[in-house]
C-alpha positions, 0 to 999 in steps of 0.5 A, spaced: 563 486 277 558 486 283 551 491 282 548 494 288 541 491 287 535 496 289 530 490 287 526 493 281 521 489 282 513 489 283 513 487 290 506 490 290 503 490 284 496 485 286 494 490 291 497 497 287 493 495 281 487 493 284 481 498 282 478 500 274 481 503 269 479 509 265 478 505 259 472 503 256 470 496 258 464 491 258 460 489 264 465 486 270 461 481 272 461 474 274 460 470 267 456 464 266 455 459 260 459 452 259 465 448 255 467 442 256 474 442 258 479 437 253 481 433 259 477 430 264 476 436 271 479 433 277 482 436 283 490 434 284 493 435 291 500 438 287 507 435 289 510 434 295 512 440 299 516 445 297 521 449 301 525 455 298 531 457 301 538 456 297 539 449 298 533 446 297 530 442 293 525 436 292 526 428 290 524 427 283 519 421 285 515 427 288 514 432 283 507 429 280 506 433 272 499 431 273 495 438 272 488 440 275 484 444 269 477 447 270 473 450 264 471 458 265 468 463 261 469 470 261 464 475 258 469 479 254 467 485 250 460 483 250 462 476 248 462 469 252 468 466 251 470 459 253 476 458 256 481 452 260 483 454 267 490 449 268 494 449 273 500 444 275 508 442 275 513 440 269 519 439 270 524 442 266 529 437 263 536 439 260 536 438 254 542 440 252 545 434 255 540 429 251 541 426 244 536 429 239 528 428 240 529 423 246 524 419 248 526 415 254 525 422 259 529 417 264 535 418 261 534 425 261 537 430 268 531 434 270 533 440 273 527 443 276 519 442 278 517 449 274 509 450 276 505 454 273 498 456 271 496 456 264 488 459 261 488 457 254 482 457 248 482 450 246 477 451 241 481 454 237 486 452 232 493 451 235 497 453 229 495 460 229 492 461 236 498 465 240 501 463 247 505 468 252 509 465 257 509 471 263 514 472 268 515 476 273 520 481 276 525 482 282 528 476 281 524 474 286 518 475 284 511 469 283 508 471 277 502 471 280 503 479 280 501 479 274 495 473 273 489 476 278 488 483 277 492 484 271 493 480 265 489 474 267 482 473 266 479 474 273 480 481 278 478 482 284 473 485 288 475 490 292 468 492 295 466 484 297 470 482 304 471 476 300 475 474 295 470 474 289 471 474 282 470 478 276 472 478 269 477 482 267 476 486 260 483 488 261 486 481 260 490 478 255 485 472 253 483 476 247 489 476 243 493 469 247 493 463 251 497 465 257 502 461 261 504 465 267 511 461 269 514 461 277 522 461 277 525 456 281 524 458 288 518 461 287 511 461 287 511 453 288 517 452 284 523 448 286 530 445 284 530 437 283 535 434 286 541 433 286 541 441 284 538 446 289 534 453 289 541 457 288 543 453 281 538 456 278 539 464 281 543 467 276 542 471 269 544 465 265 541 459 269 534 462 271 534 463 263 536 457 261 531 452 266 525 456 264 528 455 256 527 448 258 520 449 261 518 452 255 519 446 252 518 441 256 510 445 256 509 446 248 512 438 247 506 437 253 501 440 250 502 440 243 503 447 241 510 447 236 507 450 231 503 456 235 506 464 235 510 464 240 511 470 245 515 471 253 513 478 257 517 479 262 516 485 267 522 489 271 527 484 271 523 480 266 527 485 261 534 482 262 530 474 263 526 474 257 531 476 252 536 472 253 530 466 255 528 469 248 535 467 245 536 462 248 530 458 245 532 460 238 539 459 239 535 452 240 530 452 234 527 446 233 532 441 236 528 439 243 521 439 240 517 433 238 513 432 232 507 436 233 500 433 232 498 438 226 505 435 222 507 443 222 513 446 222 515 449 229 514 457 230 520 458 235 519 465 238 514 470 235 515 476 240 518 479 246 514 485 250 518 487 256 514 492 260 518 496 265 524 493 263 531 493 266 536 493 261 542 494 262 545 496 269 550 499 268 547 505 265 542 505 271 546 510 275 543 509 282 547 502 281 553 505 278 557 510 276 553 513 270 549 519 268 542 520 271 540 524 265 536 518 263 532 519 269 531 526 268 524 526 264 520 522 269 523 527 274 520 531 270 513 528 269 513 527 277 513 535 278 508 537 273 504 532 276 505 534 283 505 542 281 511 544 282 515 549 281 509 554 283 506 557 277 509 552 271 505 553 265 509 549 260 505 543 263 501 543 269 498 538 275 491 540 271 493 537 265 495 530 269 489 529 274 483 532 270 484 534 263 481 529 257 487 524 256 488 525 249 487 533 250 493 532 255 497 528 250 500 533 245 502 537 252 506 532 254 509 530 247 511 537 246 513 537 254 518 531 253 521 533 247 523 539 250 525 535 256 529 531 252 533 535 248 536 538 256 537 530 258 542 530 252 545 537 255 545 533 262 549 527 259 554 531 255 556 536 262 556 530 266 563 526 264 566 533 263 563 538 270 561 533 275 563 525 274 563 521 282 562 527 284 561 527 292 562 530 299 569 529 298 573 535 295 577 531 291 571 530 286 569 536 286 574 539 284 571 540 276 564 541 280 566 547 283 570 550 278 563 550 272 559 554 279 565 558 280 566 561 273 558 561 271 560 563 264 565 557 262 563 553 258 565 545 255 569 547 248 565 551 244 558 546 244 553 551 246 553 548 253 549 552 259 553 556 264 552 554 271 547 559 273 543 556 267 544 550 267 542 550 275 535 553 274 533 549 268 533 544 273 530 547 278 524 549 272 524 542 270 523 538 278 521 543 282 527 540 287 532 546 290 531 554 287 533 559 283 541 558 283 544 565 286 551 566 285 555 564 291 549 559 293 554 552 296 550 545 298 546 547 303 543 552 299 541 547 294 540 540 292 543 540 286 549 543 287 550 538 293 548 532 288 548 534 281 547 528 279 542 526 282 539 518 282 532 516 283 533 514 290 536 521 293 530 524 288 525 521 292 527 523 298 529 530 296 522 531 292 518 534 298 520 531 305 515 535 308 510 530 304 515 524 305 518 521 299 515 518 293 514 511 292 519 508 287 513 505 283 510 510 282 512 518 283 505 520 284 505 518 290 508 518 297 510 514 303 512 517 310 519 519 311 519 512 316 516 507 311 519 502 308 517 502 300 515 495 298 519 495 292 525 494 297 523 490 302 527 483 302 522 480 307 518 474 303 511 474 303 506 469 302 499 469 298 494 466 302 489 468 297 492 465 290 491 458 294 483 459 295 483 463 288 487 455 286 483 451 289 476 455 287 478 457 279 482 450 277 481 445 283 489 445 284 490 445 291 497 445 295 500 443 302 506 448 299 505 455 301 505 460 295 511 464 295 509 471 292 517 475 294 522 471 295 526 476 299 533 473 299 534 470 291 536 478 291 542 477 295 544 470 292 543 472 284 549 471 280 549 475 274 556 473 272 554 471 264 556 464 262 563 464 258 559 459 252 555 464 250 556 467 244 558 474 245 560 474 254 564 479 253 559 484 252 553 481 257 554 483 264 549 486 267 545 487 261 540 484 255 542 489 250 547 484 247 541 478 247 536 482 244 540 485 237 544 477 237 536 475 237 534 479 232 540 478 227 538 469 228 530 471 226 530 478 223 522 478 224 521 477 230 517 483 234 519 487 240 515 492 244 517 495 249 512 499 255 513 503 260 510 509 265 512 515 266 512 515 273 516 510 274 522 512 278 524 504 278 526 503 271 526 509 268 522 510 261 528 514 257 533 511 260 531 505 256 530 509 250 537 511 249 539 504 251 535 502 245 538 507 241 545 506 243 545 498 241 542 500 234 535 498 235 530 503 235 529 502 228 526 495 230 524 496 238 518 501 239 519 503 246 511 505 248 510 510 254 503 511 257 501 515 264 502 510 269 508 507 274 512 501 274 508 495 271 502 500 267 497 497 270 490 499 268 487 501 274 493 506 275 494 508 268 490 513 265 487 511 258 488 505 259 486 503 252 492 506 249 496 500 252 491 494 250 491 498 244 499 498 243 498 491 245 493 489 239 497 491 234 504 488 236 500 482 236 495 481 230 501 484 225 507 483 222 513 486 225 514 492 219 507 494 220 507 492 227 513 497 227 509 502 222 503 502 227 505 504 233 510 510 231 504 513 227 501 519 230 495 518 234 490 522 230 484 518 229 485 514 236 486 520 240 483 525 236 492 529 236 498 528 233 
């Protein structure tokens, strides 16, 4: 089954999340103090250089492990913390191929040259400090998106015409080491010869080698027995449950003994932010209901004031009203909108499945408009006239529905299931179409959005941040997007896994199967309203319809594809989401984060 791919990825996500967040912070400033770093600080000249086309791939003799680290600190909610900033290849061997705990690497069949940048507290204990390994989206993406400007500990100044640092109170280094990880042909990634780039674009390959990373670092650095996280962004939401199942299907088997002689924590958690879960109930790739994407749509109205007059929720309640004031507005909005996503669903296979141009599909279409008092069997279901004005209530898109209105008169009747990419062309033409990221936004009718361009883009600038943070300089260039993994992805499932048969083009099976082999491991998902990319409820029902809402806790907060803090309002109820997923057990962890936000936000 081949998927018509629109790349739900964050193309853009450094420039998009440059900016401040609402919620409260310490002083962004460039943070002084010493810490002696665990290593000797030098600069490594990296590898040979890489190239990232489908047949590329470096020598094994030129890949250098040798890493470059620096010591940091960051003023951290009026703390100076010391950190390590480390940046450097490993290679990920195949170590399903190997005898058990091998010692001679030689024997063994490296795969590929993985790189990636690591910032680590190394002053506190191993076995109950954290690490996070973050991937990026696309596929095609670098994990650079998501260090500078996002989860890292450094952002950007926007106002300085150089490239100046400050520290980032909305980083992850409070809560957890973190290993931003570049996929094969990515960043500074490349295969190892005799396999090349493309061996490794596919579901289960891409999963696989960076399994086999992960391994190859904790063994490295000696950190078998700390909790053990994967975040995955946009694609990352097929990438990191299977990498996640993969790496528990493995246990122990591949590590070495740590130096504290304690048990090995295989996986802690997953956070999957925006995620892609299952393409086939993404309905711009299939044949399926958009009723999933209908409360976004209904979120970008509201925030853009249409339809004129509304009052059950109003662009004033989005822009300017206290956060926590328009919470409970959204909450009662979203479940009334929800409640009509069901009517949508349960229309869609009986009235208007495929329908197109063609008369020959509209025929059961044309039937529901031309007899607006039919309904589907005796459920209560909206006749046309009703069914036609809620959703012009709802999006703001088409008017209100007179008998013997035909296509012309209005979308909804040319297309009514309408998928994201038809919504944000037809939203407003006289203002442009959205931004697929993010549905507050427009760009010109003209304008290609980042998100589906498949040019590749290099970052000049992660080489200077490199050099100056961490001492890592390269002679490769740094690929932020490769833009042509998209067109070379396979997402064929590999038939030795467990439960194949049920894998395409969806995670879903991996996280329930992962989820069975450790009943304790902790999942949490986040999503922003605005986002027409992966949309929010969409996931919910993918969630409930795998028998997993009991144990997934799906966050929504009001922000676009990424929630990022600059572009998120009340930020802090991200990072507070993220807080708890972190310092608790999965039951209380699931407890604390479907509990009413009384005493944070002050509303149930």
């Amino acid at each position: 089954m081949a998927f018509r791919l629109y790349w739900p990825l964050l193309a853009v996500f450094l420039v998009s999340c440059s900016g401040g967040s609402d919620s409260e912070k310490s002083a962004s400033t460039a943070s002084s103090g010493t810490f002696t770093a665990p290593k000797p600080v030098q600069p490594v000249p990296g590898s040979a250089v890489f190239a990232y086309e489908p047949y590329d791939a470096v020598e094994r003799l030129a890949v250098s492990e040798t890493p470059s680290s620096k010591a940091q600190t960051i003023n951290l909610k009026g703390s100076v913390i010391p950190f390590t900033a480390t940046a450097g290849h490993m290679i990920a061997y195949d170590w399903e191929s190997a005898p058990p705990k091998p010692v001679d690497l030689a024997r063994l069949d490296a795969q590929a040259a993985i790189f990636y940048t690591a910032y680590t507290r190394d002053d506190l204990p191993r076995e109950t400090r954290p690490v996070t390994f973050v991937f990026n989206g696309g596929p095609g993406g670098a994990s650079a998106d998501l260090d500078l400007d996002f989860l890292g500990p450094k952002k950007i100044d926007t106002v300085s015409p150089e490239l100046k640092l400050l520290d980032n109170p909305d980083t992850l280094l409070d809560k957890t080491d973190l290993v931003f990880v570049d996929p094969v042909g990515t960043g500074y990634s490349a295969a190892i010869r005799p396999y090349e780039n493309a061996d490794f674009w596919g579901v289960d390959s891409d999963a696989k080698v960076l399994r086999d990373f992960i391994t190859r670092y904790i063994n490295l650095t000696g950190r078998q027995s700390s909790p053990k996280y994967i975040y995955g962004v946009s694609y990352g939401g097929v990438r990191a449950p299977i990498i996640g199942r993969r790496l528990i299907e493995s246990g122990s088997r591949d590590y070495t003994a740590g130096p504290d002689g304690k048990p090995a924590n295989i996986l802690a958690g997953l956070i999957l932010n925006s995620p892609m879960l299952d393409f086939k109930t993404d309905c711009r790739q299939s044949n399926f209901s958009c009723g999933g994407a209908l409360p976004t749509y209904a979120m970008i109205a509201a925030y853009h004031g249409k339809p004129a007059g509304r009052q059950d929720l109003t662009t004033e309640d989005l822009k300017t009203a206290d956060p926590a004031t328009a919470a409970s507005k959204i909450a009662r909005f979203l479940s009334d909108v929800r409640t009509f996503a069901i009517t949508f669903n349960s229309l869609y296979p009986a009235v208007f499945p495929g329908v197109s141009q063609a008369a020959s599909e509209r025929i059961q279409w044309d039937a529901y408009l031309k007899a607006p008092n039919w309904s589907v069997s005796d459920a209560g279901q909206p006749n046309a006239e009703d069914f036609l004005n809620r959703l012009y209530s709802l999006t703001g898109i088409g008017k209100p529905y007179q008998k013997g209105n035909v296509s012309k008169d209005n979308p909804w009747i040319e297309t009514p299931n309408l998928n994201p990419m038809q919504f944000l062309e037809k939203f407003d033409p006289v203002q442009g179409k959205l931004v697929i990221n993010d549905g507050r936004e427009f760009l010109s009718r003209q304008a290609i959005d980042p998100s589906l361009d498949r040019a590749d883009i290099y970052y000049d600038f992660i080489k200077t941040y490199q050099a100056g943070f961490m001492n890592y300089r390269s002679t490769s260039p740094y690929l932020g997007l490769n833009g042509g993994i998209i067109d070379n992805w396979n997402f064929e499932p590999d038939p030795r896994l467990s439960g194949a048969e049920g894998r395409l083009g969806t995670s879903l099976p991996d996280m329930a199967f992962s989820l069975t082999l450790n009943p304790s491991l902790k999942v949490l998902i986040q999503h922003g309203y605005y986002d027409l990319n992966t949309v929010f409820h969409q996931t919910e029902l993918n969630i409930t319809r795998a028998g997993l809402a009991a144990k997934v806790p799906v966050k929504t907060y009001e922000g676009g594809h990424g929630v990022p803090s600059g572009k998120t309002r009340s930020y802090e109820r991200v990072m507070q989401d993220l807080d708890a997923f972190y310092a608790q057990p999965q039951t209380n962890m699931i407890a604390g984060l479907n509990a009413p936000r009384v005493e944070r936000d002050g509303h149930e």
